[in-house]
Steps between C-alpha positions, in 0.01 A plus 500: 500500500631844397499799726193678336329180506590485836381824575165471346425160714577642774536886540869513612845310411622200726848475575693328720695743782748398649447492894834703616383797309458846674168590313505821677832555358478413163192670424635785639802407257281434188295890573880650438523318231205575288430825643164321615302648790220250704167630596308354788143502613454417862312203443832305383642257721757660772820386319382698195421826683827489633700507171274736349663856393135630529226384729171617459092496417364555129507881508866501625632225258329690233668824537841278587465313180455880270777651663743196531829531244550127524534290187314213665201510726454196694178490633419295803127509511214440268485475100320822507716695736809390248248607196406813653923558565520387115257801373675745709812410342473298221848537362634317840533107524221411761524125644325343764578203657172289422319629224176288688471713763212621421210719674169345592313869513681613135401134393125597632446753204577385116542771303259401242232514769570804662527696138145331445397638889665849383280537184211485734614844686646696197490837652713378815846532556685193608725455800709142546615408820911430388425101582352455130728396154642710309192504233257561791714852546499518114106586520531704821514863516699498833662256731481487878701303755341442842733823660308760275218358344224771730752740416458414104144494505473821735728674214256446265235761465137448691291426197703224341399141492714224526539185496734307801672176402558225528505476923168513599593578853766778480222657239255457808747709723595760290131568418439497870796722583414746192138484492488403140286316322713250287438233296692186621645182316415214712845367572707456851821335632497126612761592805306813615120341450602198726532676809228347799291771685434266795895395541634829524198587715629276727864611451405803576344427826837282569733794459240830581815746505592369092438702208315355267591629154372424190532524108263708294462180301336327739132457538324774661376280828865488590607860399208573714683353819869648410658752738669658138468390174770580237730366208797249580726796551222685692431198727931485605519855527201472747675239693792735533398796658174361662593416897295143503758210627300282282273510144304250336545570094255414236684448199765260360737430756812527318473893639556329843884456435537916431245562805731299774826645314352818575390469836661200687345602832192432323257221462344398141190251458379377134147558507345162465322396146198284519683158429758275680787736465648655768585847275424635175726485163485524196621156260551737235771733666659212684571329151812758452765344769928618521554208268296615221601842540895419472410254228279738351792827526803218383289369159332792384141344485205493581477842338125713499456586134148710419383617146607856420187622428360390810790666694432812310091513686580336798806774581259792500292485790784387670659784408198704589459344884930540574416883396198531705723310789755740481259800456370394804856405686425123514 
């Protein structure tokens, strides 16, 4: 089997490594090398977050991956977190370790079916939550990430309609926050729809001096109980200058790593889903692991590639929300 065989089986190359290796140290190596840079979201595993040159949520990779002057962008996250890197600079190599790490809320709304649900509403403007492909931006009129998205929508003048997609839930809180009536895809999150009202009820009563913070992606019965609700990067911040010893957090738990690094006199709880598992991750971010990264960084492949036309409608309201975030000192 050849290597692009091999990569279209199964998303990523397999190599053997040899055990004495200083991954650490030869990734760091193989950056110098190819003038690559690694972006992180804090949902990757802890090993990952530790070798990345920039850690972040979707609004902060975004504006990373414009500004970055590396030749190579490795992307340790989801395929449309490394497509979304791509548009912004499409003349850069973008790789990411497992081109199967997908996104079960971008997977929630096709394209074809959401141009069909946007030919229903022709005189609205449309706003994407980031977490969508690159041809769901490519019919958008803005982007949003979870950090600015009531800010978007509040920049917008009174009268216009729009159209929120695809996470039904964040759509439901900015329309609450804003007081806007918007027209919402019906799509959500797997990891952030799985949390159990009655089990972090009774956390809660177990620990009454936590925090319980939550992700605007989550369903509104659990917003409804959070002490603060507020992007990845909103949620650690909170942790940081908040004086609670102890915080349950609603959203994947990979955050937890940054959260204790932060604040080691602190205590961090997963909120618990509704299933057997003791915390709450995503299979999709855990796919990327340090292997597949320094495999990924050493061969060259798997490598993001999107149509040029597509980049060409998908970079604009990007463009347009990293201008309104900067108007706005986001």
């Amino acid at each position: 089997m050849n290597t692009f065989e091999e990569l279209n089986r199964t998303g990523f190359i397999a190599e053997h490594i040899d055990p004495t290796l200083d991954l650490f140290d030869e990734i760091e190596k193989l950056k110098k090398e190819k003038n690559a840079v690694v972006l992180a979201h804090y949902y990757q595993e802890p090993d990952i977050q530790d070798i990345a040159d920039y850690l972040g949520d979707s609004l902060g990779l975004s504006q990373e991956a414009a500004k970055t002057d590396a030749d190579v962008i490795v992307f340790a996250g989801v395929h449309f977190m490394a497509e979304t890197a791509k548009i912004l600079s499409p003349e850069k190599k973008v790789l990411l370790p497992d081109l199967k790490a997908g996104c079960s809320l971008s997977d929630s709304c096709p394209p074809h079916l959401f141009a069909k649900f946007k030919e229903k509403y022709p005189d609205h403007l449309v706003i994407t939550y980031v977490n969508c492909t690159a041809e769901l931006k490519a019919l958008s009129d803005l982007v949003c990430t979870s950090s600015n998205a009531v800010q978007i929508v509040n920049s917008l003048p009174k009268e216009a309609k729009i159209i929120f997609g695809p996470d039904r839930n964040l759509g439901a809180y900015v329309a609450k926050k804003t007081g806007r009536d918007l027209v919402l895809w019906n799509g959500a999150c797997m990891v952030h729809e799985i949390f159990s009202q009655q089990r972090i009820l009774k956390l809660k009563a177990e620990n009454p001096n936590a925090q319980f913070i939550a992700h605007p992606e989550c369903e509104e019965v659990v917003l409804s109980m959070a002490d603060y609700i507020g992007s990845t990067t909103g949620l650690l911040n909170y942790t940081v200058t908040h004086p609670a010893k102890a915080f349950i957090v609603a959203t994947e738990s990979g955050i937890i790593h940054q959260m204790e690094k932060s604040n080691p006199d602190k205590m961090f709880i997963p909120a618990p889903p509704n299933n057997t598992c003791a915390c709450n991750e995503c299979p999709h971010m855990k796919l990327n692991t340090l292997e597949k990264l320094y495999i990924c960084l050493k061969n060259g492949l798997p490598e993001v590639t999107i149509p040029t036309h597509i980049i060409k409608k998908a970079r604009k309201p990007i463009e347009r929300m990293l201008e309104i975030s900067a108007q706005l000192g986001l």
